[in-house]
N, C-alpha and C positions, 0 to 999 in steps of 0.2 A: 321127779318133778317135771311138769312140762308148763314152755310158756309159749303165747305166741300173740306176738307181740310187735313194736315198733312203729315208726310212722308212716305216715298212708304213704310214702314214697319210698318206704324198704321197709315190706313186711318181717318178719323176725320170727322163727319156731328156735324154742332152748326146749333140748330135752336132759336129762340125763341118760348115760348107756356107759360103752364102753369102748376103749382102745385099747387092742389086744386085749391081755388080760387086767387091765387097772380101769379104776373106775374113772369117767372121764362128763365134761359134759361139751355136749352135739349143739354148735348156733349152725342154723342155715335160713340161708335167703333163696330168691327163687335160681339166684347163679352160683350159691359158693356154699359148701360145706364144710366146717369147721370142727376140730377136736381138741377139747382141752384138757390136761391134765392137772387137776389140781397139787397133786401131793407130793408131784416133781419140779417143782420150779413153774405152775402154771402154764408148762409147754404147751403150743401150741402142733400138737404132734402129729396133726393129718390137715389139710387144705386142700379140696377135692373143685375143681373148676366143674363142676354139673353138666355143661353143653357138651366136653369132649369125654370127662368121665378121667380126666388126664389131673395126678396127682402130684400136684405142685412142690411142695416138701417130699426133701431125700429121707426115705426108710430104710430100716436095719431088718432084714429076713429074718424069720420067726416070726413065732405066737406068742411069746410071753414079752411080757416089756422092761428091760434093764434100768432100777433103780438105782441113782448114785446117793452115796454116801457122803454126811458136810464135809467139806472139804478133804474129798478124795478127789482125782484125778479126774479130769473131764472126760477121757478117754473111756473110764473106767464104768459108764453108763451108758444110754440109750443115747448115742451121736446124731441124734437125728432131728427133724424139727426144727420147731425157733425156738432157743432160748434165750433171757432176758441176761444181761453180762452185767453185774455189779458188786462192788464200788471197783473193781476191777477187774482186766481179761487174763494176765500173764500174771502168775502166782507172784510176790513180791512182800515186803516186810514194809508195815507202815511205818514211818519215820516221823511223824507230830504227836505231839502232846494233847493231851494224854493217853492217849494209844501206842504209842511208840514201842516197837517192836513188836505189836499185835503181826498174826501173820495173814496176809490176804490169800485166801485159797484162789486155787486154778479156778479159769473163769469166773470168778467172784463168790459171792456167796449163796445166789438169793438159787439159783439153778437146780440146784441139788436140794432145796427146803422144800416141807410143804406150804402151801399159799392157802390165807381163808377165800373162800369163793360164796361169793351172793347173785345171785340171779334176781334183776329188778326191772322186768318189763321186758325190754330189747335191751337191756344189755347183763354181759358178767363182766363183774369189779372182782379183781381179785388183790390180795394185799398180802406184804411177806414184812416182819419184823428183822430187824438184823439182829445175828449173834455175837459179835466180837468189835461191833461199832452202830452206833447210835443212829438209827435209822429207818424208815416206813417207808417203803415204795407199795406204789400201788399203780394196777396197770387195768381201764375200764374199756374192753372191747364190744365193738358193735358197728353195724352198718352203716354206713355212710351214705350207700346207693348198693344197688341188687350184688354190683361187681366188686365192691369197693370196702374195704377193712377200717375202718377207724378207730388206734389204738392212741388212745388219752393217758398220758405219767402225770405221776406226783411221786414227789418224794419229799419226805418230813424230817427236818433233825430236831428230834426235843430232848437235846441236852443241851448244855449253860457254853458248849464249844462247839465253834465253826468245826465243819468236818468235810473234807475237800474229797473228795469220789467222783467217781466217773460213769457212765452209763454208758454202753453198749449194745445193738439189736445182734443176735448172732442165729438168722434166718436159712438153714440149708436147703437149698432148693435145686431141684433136679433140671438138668441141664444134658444137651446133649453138642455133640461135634456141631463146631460153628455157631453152634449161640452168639448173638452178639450181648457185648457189653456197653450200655449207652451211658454217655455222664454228662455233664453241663461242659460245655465248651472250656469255661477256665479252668477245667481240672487236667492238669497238662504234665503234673511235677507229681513223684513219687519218692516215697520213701520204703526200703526194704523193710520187713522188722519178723522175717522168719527164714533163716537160714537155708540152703537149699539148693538142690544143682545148675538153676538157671541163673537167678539173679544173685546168686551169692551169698556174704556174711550181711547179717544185722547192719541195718548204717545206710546203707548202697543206696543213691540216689540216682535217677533215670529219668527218661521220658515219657508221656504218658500220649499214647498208646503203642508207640514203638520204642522199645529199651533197649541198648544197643549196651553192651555188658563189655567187660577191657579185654577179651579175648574173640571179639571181635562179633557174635554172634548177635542176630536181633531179633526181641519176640515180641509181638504181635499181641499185647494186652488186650485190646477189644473184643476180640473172639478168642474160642475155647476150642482148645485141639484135640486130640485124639487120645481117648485111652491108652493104648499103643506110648503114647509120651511119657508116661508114670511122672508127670512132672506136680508140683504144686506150688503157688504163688500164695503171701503175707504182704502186703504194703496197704499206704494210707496215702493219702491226696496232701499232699503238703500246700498247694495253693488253699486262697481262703476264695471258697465258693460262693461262685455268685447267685446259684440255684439250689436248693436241696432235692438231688433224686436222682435217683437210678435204674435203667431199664434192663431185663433180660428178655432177649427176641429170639425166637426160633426162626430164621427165613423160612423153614422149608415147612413149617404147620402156622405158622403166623402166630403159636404159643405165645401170649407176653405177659410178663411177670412184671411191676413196676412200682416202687415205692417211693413215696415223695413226704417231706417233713421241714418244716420251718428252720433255716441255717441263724437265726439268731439265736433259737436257744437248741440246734442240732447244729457246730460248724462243721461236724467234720465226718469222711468219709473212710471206711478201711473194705480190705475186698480181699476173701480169703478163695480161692480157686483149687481143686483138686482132679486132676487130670489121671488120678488113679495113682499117684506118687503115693498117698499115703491109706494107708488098709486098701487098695485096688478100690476104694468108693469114685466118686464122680458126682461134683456136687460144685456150686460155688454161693456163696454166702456175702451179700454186700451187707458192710456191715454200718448205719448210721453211728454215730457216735459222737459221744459231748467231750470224749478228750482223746488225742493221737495216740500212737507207738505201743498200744496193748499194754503196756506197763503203768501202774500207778503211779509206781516213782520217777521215770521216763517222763510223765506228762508233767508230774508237779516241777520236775527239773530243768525243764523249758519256758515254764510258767502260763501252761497251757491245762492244767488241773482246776476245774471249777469247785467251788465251794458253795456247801449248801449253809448256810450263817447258822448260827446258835438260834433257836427257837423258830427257824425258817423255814421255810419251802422251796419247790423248784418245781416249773409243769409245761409239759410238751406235749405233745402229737408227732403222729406218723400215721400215715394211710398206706392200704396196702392194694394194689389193683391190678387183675386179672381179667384178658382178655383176648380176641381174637385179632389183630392187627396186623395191615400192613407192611408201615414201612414207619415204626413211631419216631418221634428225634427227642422229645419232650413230654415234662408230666406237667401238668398246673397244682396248686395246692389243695386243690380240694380233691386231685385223684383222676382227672382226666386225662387220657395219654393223646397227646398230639403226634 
């Protein structure tokens, strides 16, 4: 199938073809090439910047493409890409009624399912039912502008019970030494929530962008170190933000990756970084999110777990924007980096 499509200010070609070996379907505008995979959690498995030819999302070497299995181990498939995180990140036991002691798999559920995919003009809707809890998410990507990603959620609960889940973006993107990491001024306070040689156990709270750890050492969160480090960072923003958006800047190619998304119905931010600590990969993943600490139970135990109501809804946005820049300090909401 081929479409092409879109409004006279962001033309739109959808083809179908392929990534690696699964069937996948191709959106591009005149700046950005896209790949989706429908049968794996609707990944978004390739992001191709056009002008440099320079491929945004972190990939896994090989030709064939690793399918995961419902709630096998996230590990245990294609690490790569964006995938969508729901109703939870960190494997965990639901604890309400009538669910209660259902089990939430690693990184949720929707990741590792296949998604229906409809192609309607300029954009693909794609949508995943849930298995083990009452639920429709539905994720409709399409341009916003030539540079610019605009990804539109819904999620549905049509059972007679509230059902409190969380949503997550969990976007790996390639990153090299020195990248900076840009965030909204108030985000200043952290919390650890993945164990590990810098910052320590689970819990650890810090400063944001210099952490100064009780053995006296202090790292430098804003920017991204050296392979050579094997180190890797988990935390979340514990301040309540006054902007939603995050930038990744290369000084030395003026590379900038930058996602921005509405904080009243996105509060919160987490930022998973891999300096080669974990598989020797190099990647780092800001991650939006509608509830803190990666864990289901975590969030609802704070009282920081949103609830989608009995016979309800829930619907957001995120833009995603690539480009060549300066010196950025800011995104605006509709995707422009200042």
């Amino acid at each position: 199938m081929n479409s092409s499509a879109g409004t006279p200010e962001t033309p739109t070609h959808i083809s179908t073809g392929k990534y690696k070996d699964v069937d996948a379907v191709i959106v591009e505008s005149e700046a950005l090439r896209l790949a989706v995979v429908p049968d794996s959690g609707a990944k978004i498995a390739s992001l191709i910047h056009k002008k440099t030819g320079r491929e945004c999302l972190f990939q896994a070497p090989g030709e064939r493409f690793r399918r995961g299995a419902y709630a096998a181990p996230f590990e245990s498939a294609e690490v790569t890409g964006f995938d969508e995180m729901f109703p939870t990140i960190t494997e965990c036991l639901c604890d309400v009624e009538p669910w209660a002691g259902a089990r939430m798999p690693d990184h949720g559920e929707v990741w590792s399912l296949p998604w229906k995919c409809e192609i309607t003009g300029s954009e693909v809707r794609a949508s995943v039912h849930g298995v083990r809890f009452p639920y429709v998410l539905t994720r409709t990507l399409s341009f916003a502008r030539p540079n610019t990603v605009l990804l539109r959620y819904r999620t549905e609960n049509p059972s007679a019970c509230d059902f409190p889940a969380m949503w997550a973006a969990h976007p790996l993107f390639n990153m090299t030494p020195g990248t900076r990491i840009i965030v909204p001024q108030s985000a200043r306070h952290i919390m650890n929530t993945e164990p590990g040689p810098a910052l320590g156990g689970y819990g650890g709270r810090f400063d944001f962008p210099n952490a100064r750890t009780e053995d006296g050492r202090e790292w430098d969160l804003s920017r991204i170190g050296p392979r050579e480090r094997k180190l890797y960072f988990k935390y979340f923003f514990l301040d309540a933000l006054e902007e939603g958006f995050t930038i990744l800047h290369d000084p030395s190619t003026r590379e900038t990756v930058a996602l921005v998304w509405a904080i009243e119905q996105v509060p919160y931010l987490g930022m998973w970084i891999n300096e080669g600590g974990w598989e020797d990969w190099f990647h780092v993943a800001p991650e939006p999110c509608t509830a803190p600490f990666d864990r289901w139970d975590v969030a609802r135990q704070w009282g920081r777990l949103p609830v989608i109501p009995a016979f309800g809804s829930q619907e957001w946005e995120m833009r995603i924007t690539v480009g060549l820049i300066e010196n950025p300090q800011r995104v605006d909401l509709d995707g422009t980096i200042r």
